[in-house]
C-alpha positions in Angstrom: 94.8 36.1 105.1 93.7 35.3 108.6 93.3 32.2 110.3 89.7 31.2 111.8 89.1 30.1 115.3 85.8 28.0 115.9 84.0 27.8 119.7 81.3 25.1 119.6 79.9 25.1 122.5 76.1 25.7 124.1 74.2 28.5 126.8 75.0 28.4 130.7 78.0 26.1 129.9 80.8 27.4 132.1 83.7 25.7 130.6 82.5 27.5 127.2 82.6 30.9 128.9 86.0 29.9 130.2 87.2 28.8 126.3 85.5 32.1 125.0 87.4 34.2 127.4 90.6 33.0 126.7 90.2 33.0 122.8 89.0 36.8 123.4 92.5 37.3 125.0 94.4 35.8 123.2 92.9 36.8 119.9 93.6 40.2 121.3 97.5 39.7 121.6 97.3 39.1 118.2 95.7 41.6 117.3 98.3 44.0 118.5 101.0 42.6 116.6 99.2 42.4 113.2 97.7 39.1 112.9 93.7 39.1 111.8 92.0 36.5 113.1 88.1 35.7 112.9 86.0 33.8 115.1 82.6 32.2 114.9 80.6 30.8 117.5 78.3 27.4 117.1 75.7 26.7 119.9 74.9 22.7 119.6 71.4 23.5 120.8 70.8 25.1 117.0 72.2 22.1 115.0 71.3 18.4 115.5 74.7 17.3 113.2 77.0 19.2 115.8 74.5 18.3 119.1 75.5 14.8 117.9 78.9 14.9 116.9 80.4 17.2 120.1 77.4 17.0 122.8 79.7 15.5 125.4 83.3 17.4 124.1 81.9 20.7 124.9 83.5 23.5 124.0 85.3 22.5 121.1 87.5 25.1 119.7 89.1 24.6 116.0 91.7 26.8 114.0 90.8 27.0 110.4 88.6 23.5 110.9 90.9 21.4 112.7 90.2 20.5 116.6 92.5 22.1 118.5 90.9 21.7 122.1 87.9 20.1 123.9 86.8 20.8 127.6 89.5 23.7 128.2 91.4 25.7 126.1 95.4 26.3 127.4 96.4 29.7 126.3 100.0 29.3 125.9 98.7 25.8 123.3 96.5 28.0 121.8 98.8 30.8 120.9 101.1 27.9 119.3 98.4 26.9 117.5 97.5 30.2 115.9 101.7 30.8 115.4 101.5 27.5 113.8 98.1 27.8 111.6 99.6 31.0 110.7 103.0 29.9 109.9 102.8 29.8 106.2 101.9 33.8 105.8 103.4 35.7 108.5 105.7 38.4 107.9 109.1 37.7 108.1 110.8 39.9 110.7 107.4 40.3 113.0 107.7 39.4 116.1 104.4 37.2 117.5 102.6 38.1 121.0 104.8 35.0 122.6 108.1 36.6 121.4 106.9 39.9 122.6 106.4 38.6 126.1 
């Protein structure tokens, strides 16, 4: 099982770029320790429903379809919210990239 992690966001938006970096990073810590993540990408500009619904919230980031951030993405929030989408399947005795810092 892994848990999903949603940008929505749009080209030459700089608080996107900002969002995307720090879900790369942080994806990355877990990584390391053992929990899979995915991660799609959804440009506004390529869907009317989405243009409508978050064209002023850009980025919007969600873990496993619930909106976790809009505008900037905190990495020490985020990381709780992957722990905590998580929560229900990770093994018992591994330690998560926050413990390990």
């Amino acid at each position: 099982m892994s848990v999903s992690i949603t940008l929505i966001g749009k080209p030459g938006c700089h608080l996107c770029d900002d969002a995307r970096e720090v879900i790369a990073g942080v994806r990355a810590d877990f990584a390391e320790n053992g929990l899979d993540t995915s991660f799609e990408e959804l440009n506004i500009l390529d869907d009317a429903a989405l243009a409508r619904k978050h064209s002023e919230n850009i980025p919007v980031v969600l873990i496993n379809g619930k909106r976790h951030a809009i505008w900037r993405v905190d990495p020490a929030r985020f990381t709780a919210g992957i722990e905590k989408a998580a929560k229900s399947w990770w093994p018992v005795g591994r330690r998560s990239p926050k413990e390990n810092s």
